[in-house]
N, C-alpha and C positions, 0 to 999 in steps of 0.2 A: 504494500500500500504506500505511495505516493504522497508528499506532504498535502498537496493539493485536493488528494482524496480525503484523506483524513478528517484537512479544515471541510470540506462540502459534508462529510458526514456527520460532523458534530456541528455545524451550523444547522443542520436541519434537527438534530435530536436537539441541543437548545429550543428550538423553534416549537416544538411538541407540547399543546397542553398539559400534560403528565406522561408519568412513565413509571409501568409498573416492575418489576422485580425483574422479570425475565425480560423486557426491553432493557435495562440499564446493564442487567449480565451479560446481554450480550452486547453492548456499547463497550462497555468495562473491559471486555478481553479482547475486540477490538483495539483500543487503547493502549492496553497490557504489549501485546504483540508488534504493534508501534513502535511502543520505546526499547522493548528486548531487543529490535531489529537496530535501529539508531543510535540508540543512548550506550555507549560501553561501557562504562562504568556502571552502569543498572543492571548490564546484561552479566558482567562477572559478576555483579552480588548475587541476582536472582540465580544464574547459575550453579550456584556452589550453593544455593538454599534447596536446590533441587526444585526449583520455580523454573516452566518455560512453557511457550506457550503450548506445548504440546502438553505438558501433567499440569496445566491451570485450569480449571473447571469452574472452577464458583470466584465472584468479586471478592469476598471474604479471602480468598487465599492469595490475591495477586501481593508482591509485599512489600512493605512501608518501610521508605527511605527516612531514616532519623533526621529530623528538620536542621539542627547542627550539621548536617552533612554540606547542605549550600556554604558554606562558609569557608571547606575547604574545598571541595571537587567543585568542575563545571559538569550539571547535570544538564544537558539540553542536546535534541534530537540532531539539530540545526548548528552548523557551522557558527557559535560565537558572534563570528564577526558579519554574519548574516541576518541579525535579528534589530526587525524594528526597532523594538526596544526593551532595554534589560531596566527591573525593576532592581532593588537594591536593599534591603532589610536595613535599619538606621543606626545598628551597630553600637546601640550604647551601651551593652550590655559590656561587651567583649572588645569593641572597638573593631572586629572584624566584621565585616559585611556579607551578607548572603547574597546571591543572587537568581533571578530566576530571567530565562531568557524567552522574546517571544518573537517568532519570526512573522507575526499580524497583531497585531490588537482587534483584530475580527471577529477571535472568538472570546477573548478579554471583555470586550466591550458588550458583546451580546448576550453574555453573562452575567455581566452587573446591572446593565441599564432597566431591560423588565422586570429584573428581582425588586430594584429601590421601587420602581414607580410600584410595583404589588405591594411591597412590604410597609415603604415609608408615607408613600404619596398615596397612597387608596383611594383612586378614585381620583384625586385630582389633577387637573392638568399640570400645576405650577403653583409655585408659592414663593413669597420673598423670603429668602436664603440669609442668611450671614455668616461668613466662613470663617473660623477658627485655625487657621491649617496656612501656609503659606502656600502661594499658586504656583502652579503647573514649572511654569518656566522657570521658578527659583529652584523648585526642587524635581527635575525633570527624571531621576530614577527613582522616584516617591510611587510606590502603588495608590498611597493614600490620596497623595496630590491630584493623579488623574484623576482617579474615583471621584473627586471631589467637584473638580473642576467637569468632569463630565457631567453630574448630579444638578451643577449651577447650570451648564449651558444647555440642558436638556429639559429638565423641571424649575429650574429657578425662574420668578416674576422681573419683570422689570427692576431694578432698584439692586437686583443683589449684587453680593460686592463679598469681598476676602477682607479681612480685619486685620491679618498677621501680614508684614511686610517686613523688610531688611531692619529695620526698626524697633521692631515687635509689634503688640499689641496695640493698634489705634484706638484706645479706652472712650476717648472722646467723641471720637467717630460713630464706635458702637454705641454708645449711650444715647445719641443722639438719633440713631437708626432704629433702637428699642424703642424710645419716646416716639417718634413717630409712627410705627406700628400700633405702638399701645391707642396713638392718641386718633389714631383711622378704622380703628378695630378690623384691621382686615389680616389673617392667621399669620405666622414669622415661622421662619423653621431657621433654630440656630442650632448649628453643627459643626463637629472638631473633632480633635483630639481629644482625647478624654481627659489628658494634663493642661491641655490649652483653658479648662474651665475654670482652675484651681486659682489661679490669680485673676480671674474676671471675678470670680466668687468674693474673693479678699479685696481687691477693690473696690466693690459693692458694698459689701460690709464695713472698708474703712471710711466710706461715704456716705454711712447710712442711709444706705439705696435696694430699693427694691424696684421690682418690673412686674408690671399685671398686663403679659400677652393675651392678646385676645383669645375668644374660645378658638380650637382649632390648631393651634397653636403646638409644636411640637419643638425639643430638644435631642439632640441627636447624640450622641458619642461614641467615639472608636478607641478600641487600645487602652492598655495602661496608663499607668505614669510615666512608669522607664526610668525614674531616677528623673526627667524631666523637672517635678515638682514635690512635694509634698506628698505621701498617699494617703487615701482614704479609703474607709472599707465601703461596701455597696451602699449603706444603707444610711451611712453617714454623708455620701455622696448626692446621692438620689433626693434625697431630707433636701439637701439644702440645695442643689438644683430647683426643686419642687419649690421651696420658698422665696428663693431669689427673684424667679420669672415666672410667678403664680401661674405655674401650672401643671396639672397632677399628675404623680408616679408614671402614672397608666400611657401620659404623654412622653413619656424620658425613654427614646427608644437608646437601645445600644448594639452595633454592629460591631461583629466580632469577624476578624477576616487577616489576612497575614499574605506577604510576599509570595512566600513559598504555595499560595495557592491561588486562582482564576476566579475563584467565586468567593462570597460572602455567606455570613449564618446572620441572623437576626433575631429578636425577640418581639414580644405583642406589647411592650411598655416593662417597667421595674417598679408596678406596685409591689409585687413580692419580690424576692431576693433568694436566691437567684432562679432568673425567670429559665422558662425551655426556650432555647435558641433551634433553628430548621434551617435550611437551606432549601436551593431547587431538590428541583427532581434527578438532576443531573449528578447529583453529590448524595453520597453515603457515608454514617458515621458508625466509630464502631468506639467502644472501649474496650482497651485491653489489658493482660500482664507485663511492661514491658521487657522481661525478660524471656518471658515465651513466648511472646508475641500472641498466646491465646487470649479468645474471647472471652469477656468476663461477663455472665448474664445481667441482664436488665437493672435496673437497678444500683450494682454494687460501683464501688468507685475505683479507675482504674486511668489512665492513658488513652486520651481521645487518638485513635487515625480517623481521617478524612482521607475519602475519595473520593475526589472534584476530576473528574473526566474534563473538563476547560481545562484544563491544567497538561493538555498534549504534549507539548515540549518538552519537559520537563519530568518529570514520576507525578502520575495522579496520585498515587498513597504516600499520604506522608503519616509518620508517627508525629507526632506533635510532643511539648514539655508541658503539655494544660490535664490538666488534673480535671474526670468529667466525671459523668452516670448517665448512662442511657434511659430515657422512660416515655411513657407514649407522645409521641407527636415529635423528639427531638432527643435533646439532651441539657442535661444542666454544665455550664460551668464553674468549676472550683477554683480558677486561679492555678500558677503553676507548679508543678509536682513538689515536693519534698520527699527527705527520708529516701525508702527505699526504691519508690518508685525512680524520682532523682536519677540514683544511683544504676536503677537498670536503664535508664536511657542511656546514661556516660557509658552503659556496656555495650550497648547497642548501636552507638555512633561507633566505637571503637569497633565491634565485628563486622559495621558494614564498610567504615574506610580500609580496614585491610582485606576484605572480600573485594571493594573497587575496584581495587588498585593491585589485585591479584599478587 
C-alpha cells in the first residue's frame, strides 16, 4: 500500500458516521501493516515481539510504542525531510523534544476539525474565541498552536484574537475583550493552555475582578502545567475557573491530546472530577500493565494506550505515562503514573529502544 492509498483510505474512514469494532479492526491492521512495511524501527520492535502483520489478528495486539521513545528515535513512514510538517513535544520536562512527522496535514486536520465542532461547538456555527496559546507562526512545531489556530479560523466569530504574544499575556486587552462580551451578552469561548489560566486567575484576583460571560459561554483547556506555572488539583482549578468567569463546571471543557498523536479525547464539562474523556470513532483506548503490556479489565487502574489510526506516519499505539480506568463511554484520567507503574514504562522504553535499534 502506497502513501497515497493509505491517506485516500483513512480520509474516507474519518469521513464515516461511526465505526463499529470490526470496521476499525480492520482499518487498524491496515495501518499496523503500513508502518511494519515503512517505519524500521517499528518493524524490528514489533518483530522481535513476535508482532507482524501476518500473526496480528485483533487491534488489541498491534503494539504500543513507549511515548518516550519520540525523543530519541525518528519514528515516521516518510523520509524526515519529506514531511509537511513535524510537530514537536515542548520539552520541558527533559529538555528533549519528541517528534512526530506528517507528510499532509490532510488527515491531521480532518481529525481535529469535526471532532471540536461535535465536541466543543455543538451545534454552532462560530463563536468569539480568545486564545490563551501563542499563534501559529511563533510556534510553528506546536500541535497545540495549529489546533488552535485552526479552531479560531474555522469556528471563531468575528472579533477573535490570540492574547499571548512575544510579550506575554495582553491582560489588558483581555479584560477588555471579556467586558465586552459580558456587556453584548453574546456567548465567548476562552481557550489555552491549561497553565496559561493560572496567572489570568491571579491577576483577577489581584484586581478584585470577576467576569459574568454570558449564558453559552464556554472555557476550554488543554495540558498540564508543565512546570509552566503553579499546579492545581482539578477541583481547585475548575472552583475557580467557575468563579472567575461565572460560568459552571458543566461549561469548563478540557481537551486532552499530545504530539505523539493525530487526534484529541475530550470530556462533557468538569462538574465532577475526573470526568470520562472519548475520542472519535477512529481511536481506541485500552489500559494496561505496563510491564506486560496486558489488559487490565474495566475498571481497574493501569497505563492508558491509545490507538489513533490518524496517527499513519508515525505508530498508531502509543503506550502513554497517564495513569487511566476504563469504564463505559470512555475512560477517566488520573494524571501521570507513579510508583511502579512509573517504573514499568522506564522498562518498557528501554526494551523497545534496544529492540529498535536491533
Amino acid at each position: 500500500m502506497t502513501q497515497a492509498e493509505i491517506i485516500e483510505e483513512l480520509l474516507a474512514f474519518l469521513d464515516l458516521p461511526e465505526a463499529d469494532e470490526v470496521a476499525f479492526e480492520a482499518m487498524a491492521l491496515r495501518v499496523f501493516a503500513y508502518q511494519f512495511r515503512n517505519n524500521a524501527p517499528y518493524r524490528r520492535f514489533a518483530t522481535q515481539r513476535g508482532r507482524t502483520p501476518l500473526t496480528v489478528r485483533r487491534w488489541r495486539d498491534i503494539p504500543a510504542v513507549p511515548i518516550d521513545a519520540f525523543k530519541t528515535l525518528t519514528l515516521s513512514c516518510c523520509p524526515p525531510d519529506e514531511a509537511e510538517r513535524v510537530f514537536m513535544t515542548s520539552g520541558t520536562t527533559q529538555g528533549v523534544r519528541g517528534r512526530s512527522h506528517h507528510p499532509t496535514l490532510a488527515v491531521w486536520e480532518r481529525s481535529m476539525l469535526p471532532t471540536f465542532r461535535r465536541r466543543v461547538m455543538r451545534g454552532r456555527e462560530r463563536i468569539r474565541m480568545g486564545i490563551l496559546f501563542p499563534d501559529e507562526s511563533e510556534l510553528p512545531n506546536s500541535s497545540l498552536a495549529h489546533y488552535l489556530a485552526l479552531a479560531r479560523r474555522e469556528c471563531g466569530a468575528p472579533g477573535s484574537r490570540v492574547f499571548i504574544g512575544p510579550d506575554g499575556l495582553d491582560l489588558d486587552g483581555l479584560l477588555a475583550d471579556l467586558a465586552r462580551a459580558e456587556a453584548e451578552g453574546e456567548p465567548y469561548a476562552l481557550l489555552g493552555a491549561s497553565y496559561a489560566f493560572v496567572p489570568l486567575l491571579d491577576a483577577l484576583a489581584e484586581r478584585g475582578l470577576t467576569v459574568r460571560l454570558p449564558e453559552g459561554s464556554l472555557v476550554f483547556d488543554t495540558g498540564g502545567f508543565k512546570g509552566q506555572s503553579r499546579e492545581l488539583g482539578p477541583d481547585e482549578f475548575y472552583d475557580a475557573l467557575s468563579a472567575a468567569f461565572g460560568v459552571p463546571r458543566s461549561a469548563c471543557l478540557n481537551m486532552y491530546g499530545m504530539t505523539e498523536l493525530s487526534s484529541q479525547f475530550y470530556d462533557d464539562g468538569n462538574e465532577t472530577s475526573p470526568p470520562v474523556k472519548s475520542g472519535p470513532h477512529w481511536v481506541r483506548s485500552r489500559v494496561v500493565d505496563p510491564l506486560t503490556g496486558a489488559d487490565l479489565p474495566e475498571g481497574e487502574r493501569g497505563v492508558l494506550v491509545h490507538h489513533d489510526l490518524a496517527h499513519f506516519n508515525c505508530v498508531s499505539a502509543i503506550l502513554t505515562e497517564d495513569a487511566g480506568q476504563i469504564v463505559p463511554g470512555g475512560f477517566r484520567l488520573f494524571g501521570r503514573v507513579d510508583g511502579a507503574d512509573s517504573r514499568g514504562c522506564s522498562v518498557a522504553v528501554a526494551e523497545f529502544l534496544a529492540a529498535a535499534r536491533g
